[in-house]
N, C-alpha and C positions, 0 to 999 in steps of 0.2 A: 350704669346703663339707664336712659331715661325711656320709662315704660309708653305705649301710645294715649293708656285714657290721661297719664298726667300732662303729658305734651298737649294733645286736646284740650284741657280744661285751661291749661294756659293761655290757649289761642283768644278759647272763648272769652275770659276775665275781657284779656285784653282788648279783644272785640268788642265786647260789648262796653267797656269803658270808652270806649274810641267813637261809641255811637253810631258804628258801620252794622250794616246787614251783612251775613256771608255772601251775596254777591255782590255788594261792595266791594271787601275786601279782596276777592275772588279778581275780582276784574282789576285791582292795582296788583297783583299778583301773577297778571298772565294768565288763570287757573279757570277753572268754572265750580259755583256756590256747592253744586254736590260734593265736590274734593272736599271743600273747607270741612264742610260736612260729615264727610266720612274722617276727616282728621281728626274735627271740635269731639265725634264719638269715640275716634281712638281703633277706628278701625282702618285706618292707611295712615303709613307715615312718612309723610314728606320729606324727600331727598336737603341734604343742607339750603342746595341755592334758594328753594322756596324758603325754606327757614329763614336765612335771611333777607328774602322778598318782604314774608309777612311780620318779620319787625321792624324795617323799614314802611312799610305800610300801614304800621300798628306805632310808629314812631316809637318804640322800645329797642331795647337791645338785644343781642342773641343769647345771651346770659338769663337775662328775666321771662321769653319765650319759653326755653328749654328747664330751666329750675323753680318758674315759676316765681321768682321773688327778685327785687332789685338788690343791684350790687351795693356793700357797703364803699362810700366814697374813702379813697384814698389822700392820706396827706402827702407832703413832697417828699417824702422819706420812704412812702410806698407799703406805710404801714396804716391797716382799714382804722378809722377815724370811730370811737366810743368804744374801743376795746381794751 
């Protein structure tokens, strides 16, 4: 189960790597900057489709959103590559 302050902090990373304001963001989102807001604190958690709004808007994937860290890439065999 992923808790709201880590979901939050992932937005943020990503946010702030992306060099977006949360009304930036906010507004490729459909949303308004208080949500982000209350998300980036962990206190409202955003239904899937914004999830996938805001990694689409954060150009990440829904995986590194939610877990916080990027997927290990797969070779053609579907087995994660340095393990």
């Amino acid at each position: 189960m992923v808790d709201f302050k880590s979901l939050g902090h992932n937005i943020r990373k990503y946010r702030v790597e992306a060099a977006l304001s949360q009304d930036e963001l906010a507004e490729a989102c459909g949303c308004c900057g208080s949500y982000i807001g209350k998300i980036e604190n962990g206190k409202s958690l955003p239904s899937l489709e914004i999830i996938v709004k805001l990694a689409d808007a954060l150009e990440e994937n829904v995986e590194s959103i939610v877990l916080g860290e990027k997927p290990m890439p797969k070779c053609a065999t579907g087995a994660s590559i340095g393990k």
